[in-house]
N, C-alpha and C positions, 0 to 999 in steps of 0.2 A: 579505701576502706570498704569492707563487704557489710552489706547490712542485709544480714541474713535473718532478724527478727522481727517479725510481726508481733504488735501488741496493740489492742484497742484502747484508745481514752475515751474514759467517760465522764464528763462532765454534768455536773449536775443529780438530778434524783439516781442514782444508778441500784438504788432496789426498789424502786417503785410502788416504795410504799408511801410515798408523799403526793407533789405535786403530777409526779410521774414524766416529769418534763426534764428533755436529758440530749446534750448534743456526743456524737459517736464521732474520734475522727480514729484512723486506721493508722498507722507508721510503719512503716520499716526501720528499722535501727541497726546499728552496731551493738548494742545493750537488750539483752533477754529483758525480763519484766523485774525481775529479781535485782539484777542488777541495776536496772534504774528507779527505784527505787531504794538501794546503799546508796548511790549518788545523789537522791533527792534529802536521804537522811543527812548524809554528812555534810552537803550543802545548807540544811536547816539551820545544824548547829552553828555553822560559819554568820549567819544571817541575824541571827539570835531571835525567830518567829518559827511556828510552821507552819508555812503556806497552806496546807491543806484544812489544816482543823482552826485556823484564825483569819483565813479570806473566801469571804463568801460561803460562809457555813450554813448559816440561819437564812432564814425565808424571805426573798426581796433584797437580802443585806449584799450589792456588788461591790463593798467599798476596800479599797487597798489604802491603806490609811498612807500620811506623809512621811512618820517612820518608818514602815515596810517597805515603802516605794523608796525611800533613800537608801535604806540598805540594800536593795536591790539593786542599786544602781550606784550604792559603793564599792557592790562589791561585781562587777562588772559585768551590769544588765545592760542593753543599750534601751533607752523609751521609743529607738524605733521599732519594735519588734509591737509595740503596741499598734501599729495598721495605719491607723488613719489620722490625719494630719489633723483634725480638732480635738483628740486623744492624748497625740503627743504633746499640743499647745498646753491643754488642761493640767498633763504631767507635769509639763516644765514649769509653769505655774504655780501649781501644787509644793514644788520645791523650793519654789522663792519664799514664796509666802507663808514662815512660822506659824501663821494662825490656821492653816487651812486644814482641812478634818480629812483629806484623802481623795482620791479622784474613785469614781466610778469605772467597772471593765462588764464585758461581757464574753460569753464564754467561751469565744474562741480567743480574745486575749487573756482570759485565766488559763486555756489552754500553753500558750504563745510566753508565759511568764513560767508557768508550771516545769516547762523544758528548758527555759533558761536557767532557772537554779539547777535542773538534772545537769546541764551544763558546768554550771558552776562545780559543783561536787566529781565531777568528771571531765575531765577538757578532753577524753579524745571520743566523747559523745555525737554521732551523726545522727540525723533523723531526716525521711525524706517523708511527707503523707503521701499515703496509697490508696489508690482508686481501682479494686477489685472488677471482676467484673459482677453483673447485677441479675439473678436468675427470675422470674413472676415460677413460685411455683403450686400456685395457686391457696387453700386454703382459707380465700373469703370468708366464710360461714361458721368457722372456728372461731370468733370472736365476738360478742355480741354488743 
């Protein structure tokens, strides 16, 4: 499959009118912008949350509650896509246990979750991250 689209994600402040604190990661895809986002819509409704405007909206708040994290993973997320092996433990966790309020992420796995539902809503969805190359082209002194 050709992945002929670049699209940047931006996680976090991305008008920098807040904390201004924001991680950038680059993709190439098979899905233009447009369309991954219809794939993120339609997968929302399947979910019955929407990831974007009820996980990690508010300030400090990284929490994917133990409903969102179950439908996410009813509806065919895998918790390894979460990285790290005391992530996934907390996940699994999180699912056993009725009383628990949701595991914490950070935002390369609100990234790494964010594609999975793009996923969900679209199954012939690729995605590789891309590592451009990096120019200095100066402009120091334009910032103060």
């Amino acid at each position: 499959m050709s992945l002929d689209h670049v699209t940047t994600l931006v996680v976090g402040d991305w008008s920098g009118d807040g904390h201004d604190k924001k991680e950038l990661t680059v993709i190439r895809s098979n899905l233009d912008s447009k369309e991954i986002m219809k794939a993120y819509k339609k997968a929302s409704k399947k979910l019955g949350f929407n990831f974007i405007e009820d996980v990690a909206a508010d300030y400090e708040d990284r929490t994917v509650s133990r409903d969102q994290l179950k439908a996410l993973v009813d509806n065919g997320m895998s918790l390894d896509i979460l990285g790290y092996e005391y992530e996934i433990n907390e996940a699994k966790e999180c699912l056993e246990d009725e009383d628990s309020e949701g595991i914490s992420i950070w935002g390369e796995s609100y990234r790494d979750i964010f594609l999975a539902i793009v996923k969900m809503g679209d199954e012939t969805f690729e995605w590789e991250e891309s590592r451009g190359d990096s120019l200095n082209i100066g402009g120091y002194g334009c910032f103060e």
